[in-house]
N, C-alpha and C positions, 0 to 999 in steps of 0.2 A: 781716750781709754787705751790701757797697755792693749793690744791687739793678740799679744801670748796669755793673756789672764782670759782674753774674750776667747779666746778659740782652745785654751783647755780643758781636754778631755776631761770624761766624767772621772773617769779611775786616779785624776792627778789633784782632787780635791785634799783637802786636809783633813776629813772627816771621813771616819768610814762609818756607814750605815749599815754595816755588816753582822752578821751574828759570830764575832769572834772568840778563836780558840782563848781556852782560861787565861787570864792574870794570873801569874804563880808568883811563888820565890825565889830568887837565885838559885837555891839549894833543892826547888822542884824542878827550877828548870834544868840543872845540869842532872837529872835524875831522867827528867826527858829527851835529854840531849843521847845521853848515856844510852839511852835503850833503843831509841834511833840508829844510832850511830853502829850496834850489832848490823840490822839490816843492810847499814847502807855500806861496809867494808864486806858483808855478802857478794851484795854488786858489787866490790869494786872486783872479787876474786873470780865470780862467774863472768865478768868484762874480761879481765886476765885470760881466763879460761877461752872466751869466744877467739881473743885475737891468738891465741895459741893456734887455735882450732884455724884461725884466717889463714897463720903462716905457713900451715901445711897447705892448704887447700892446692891443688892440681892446676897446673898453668898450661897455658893453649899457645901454640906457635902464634906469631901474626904474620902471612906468607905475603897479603897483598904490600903495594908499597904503595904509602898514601901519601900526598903530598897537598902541603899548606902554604898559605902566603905570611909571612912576617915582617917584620919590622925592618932586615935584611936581606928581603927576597922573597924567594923562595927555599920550602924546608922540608926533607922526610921528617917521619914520625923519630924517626934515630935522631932527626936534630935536633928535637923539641926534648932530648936528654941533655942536651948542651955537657956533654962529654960526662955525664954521672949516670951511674946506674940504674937509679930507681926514676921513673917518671909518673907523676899524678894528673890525669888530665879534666879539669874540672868542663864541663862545656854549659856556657853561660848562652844566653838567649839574649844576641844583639844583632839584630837583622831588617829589614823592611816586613813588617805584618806582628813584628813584637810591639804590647803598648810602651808608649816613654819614644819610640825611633822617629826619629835619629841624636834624639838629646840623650835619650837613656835607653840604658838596660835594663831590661827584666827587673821587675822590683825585687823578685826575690833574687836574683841570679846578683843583684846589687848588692845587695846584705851579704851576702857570700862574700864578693870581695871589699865591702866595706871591712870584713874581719880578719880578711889576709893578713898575716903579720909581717914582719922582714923576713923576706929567706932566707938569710945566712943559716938559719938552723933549721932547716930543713937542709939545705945545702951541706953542712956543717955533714952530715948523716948519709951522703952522698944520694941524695933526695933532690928532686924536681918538682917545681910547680907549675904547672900553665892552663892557661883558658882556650879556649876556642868556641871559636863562633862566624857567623855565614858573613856578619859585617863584615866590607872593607876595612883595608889596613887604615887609611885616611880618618875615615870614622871612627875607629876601633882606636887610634892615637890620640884623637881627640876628643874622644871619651876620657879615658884615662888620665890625661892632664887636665882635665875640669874637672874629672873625681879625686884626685890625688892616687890614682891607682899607676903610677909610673912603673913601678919595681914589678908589677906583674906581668909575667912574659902572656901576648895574647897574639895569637894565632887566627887566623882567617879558614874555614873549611873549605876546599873547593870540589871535593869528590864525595865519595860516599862513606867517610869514615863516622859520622854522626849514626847512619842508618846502619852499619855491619855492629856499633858500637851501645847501640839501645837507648840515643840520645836523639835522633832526630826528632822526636815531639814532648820530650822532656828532659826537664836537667837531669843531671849524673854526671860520677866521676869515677872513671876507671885508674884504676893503677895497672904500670906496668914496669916490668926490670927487662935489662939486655945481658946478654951473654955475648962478646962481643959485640959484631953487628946484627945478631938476633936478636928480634924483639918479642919478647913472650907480653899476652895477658895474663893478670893474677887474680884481680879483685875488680868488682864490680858495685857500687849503691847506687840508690838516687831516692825518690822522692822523701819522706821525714829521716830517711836513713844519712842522709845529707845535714842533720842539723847538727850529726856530732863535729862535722866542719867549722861551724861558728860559736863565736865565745859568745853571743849576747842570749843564746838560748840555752845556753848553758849557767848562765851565770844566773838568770832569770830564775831557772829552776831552783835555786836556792833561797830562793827572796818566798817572804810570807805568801805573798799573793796570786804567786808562779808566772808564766805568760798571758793569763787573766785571759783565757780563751774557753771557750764553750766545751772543748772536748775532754779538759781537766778537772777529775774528782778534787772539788774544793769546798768548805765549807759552805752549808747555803747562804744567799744573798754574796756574797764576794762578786768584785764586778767583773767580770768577763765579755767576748768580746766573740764575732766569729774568726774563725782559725784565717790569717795572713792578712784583713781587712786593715788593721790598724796598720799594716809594712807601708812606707816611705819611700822614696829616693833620699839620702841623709840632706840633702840641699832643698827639699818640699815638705818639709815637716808643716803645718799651718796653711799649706796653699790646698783650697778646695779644689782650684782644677785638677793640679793632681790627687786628689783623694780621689777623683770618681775616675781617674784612668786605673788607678790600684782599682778599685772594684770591677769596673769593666776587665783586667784580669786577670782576677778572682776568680769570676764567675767562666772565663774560659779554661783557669785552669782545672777549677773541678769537673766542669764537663770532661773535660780530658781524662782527666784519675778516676770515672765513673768503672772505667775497665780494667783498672788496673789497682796495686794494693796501697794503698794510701797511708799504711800502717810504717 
């Protein structure tokens, strides 16, 4: 027996048992499309309007001087701009006491850079990307090269900049720009505010069915699923032991977000 036909999920059937939106006609549907499409250029201008609102937003010195292990040594936070202005610093959970260590990262912190693109165009924009995380460089490189994640600069933490930076017990990604050799904070997200990072839940969102998770208004019966259960290592897709370390945490990471905004 094909072993992918045995072990696909319920939602990957060909049949939907669903109570689905009408069958129209072309000429109904682009009449739906059309009245949709009002709302959704709404968003796109009150989006517009937010990141307006980001670029103003008030920026904070950073005085202390934090230092990380890389690929090349050792590195201030100035070097993790690798000579350009802007820096985004994603902080991925790859450490001893994360599920997946030492083969993996964080499942979710995975998908994140599962969706990295090349940087040249970030680059291009005098734009920085990098990760960090408490793993050694040793580990943290050869991660990377069994993920195909080469091209992403990833940085080792050695000090406190996790906890002065709102990451130590959760992911987040700060930005920051220099002025010279000063380096300001600007912008701060993390927990769902992190998924405008990845294309897969992005692109998801446009599909009939959406992420097919519990916490989206969707026609009844549509299959759904609970929120991050169905996430993967991309190289464990069909492996049960790794399903039940994804849910082992799952389950620690919402204990975690009990206190904080989930939204």
């Amino acid at each position: 027996m094909d072993k992918n036909k045995e072990r696909a999920p319920q939602h990957r059937k060909g049949h939907l048992t669903t109570n689905t939106p009408l069958i129209v006609s072309p000429k109904q549907w682009e009449a739906a499309h059309r009245k949709l499409l009002v709302k959704e250029k709404e968003l796109t201008r009150a989006r517009d309007a937010l990141a307006a609102e980001r670029r103003r937003m008030p920026w904070v010195a950073v005085e202390k001087k934090y230092q990380f292990d890389g690929p090349k040594g050792k590195a201030s936070l100035l070097d993790l701009f690798d000579g350009r202005r802007q820096l985004i610093v994603y902080r991925a959970f790859f450490e001893p006491g994360v599920v997946g260590w030492p083969e993996h990262a964080c499942v979710g912190c995975s998908m994140v850079a599962d969706q990295v693109a090349h940087p040249a165009h970030l680059n291009a924009r005098d734009t920085t990307l990098a990760f960090a995380s408490r793993g050694p460089q040793t580990d943290i490189e050869r991660l990377k090269a069994r993920m195909g994640w080469q091209f992403i600069p990833w940085y080792t933490i050695t000090d406190g900049f996790d906890k002065d930076f709102g990451v130590d017990e959760w992911h987040g990604t700060n930005a920051f720009i220099r002025d010279g050799d000063r380096v300001f904070r600007t912008y701060f997200i993390n927990n769902r505010g992190d998924e405008q990072m990845g294309n897969t839940w992005n692109y998801l969102d446009i599909t009939p069915l959406g992420r097919q998770e519990e916490w989206e208004d969707s026609p009844k019966g549509y299959p759904q699923t609970s929120p991050y259960e169905w996430w993967r290592w991309h190289d464990e897709y069909g492996n049960d032991e790794a399903s039940a370390k994804v849910l082992e945490q799952v389950r620690r990471g919402r204990a975690a977000a009990q206190t904080g905004d989930a939204t």
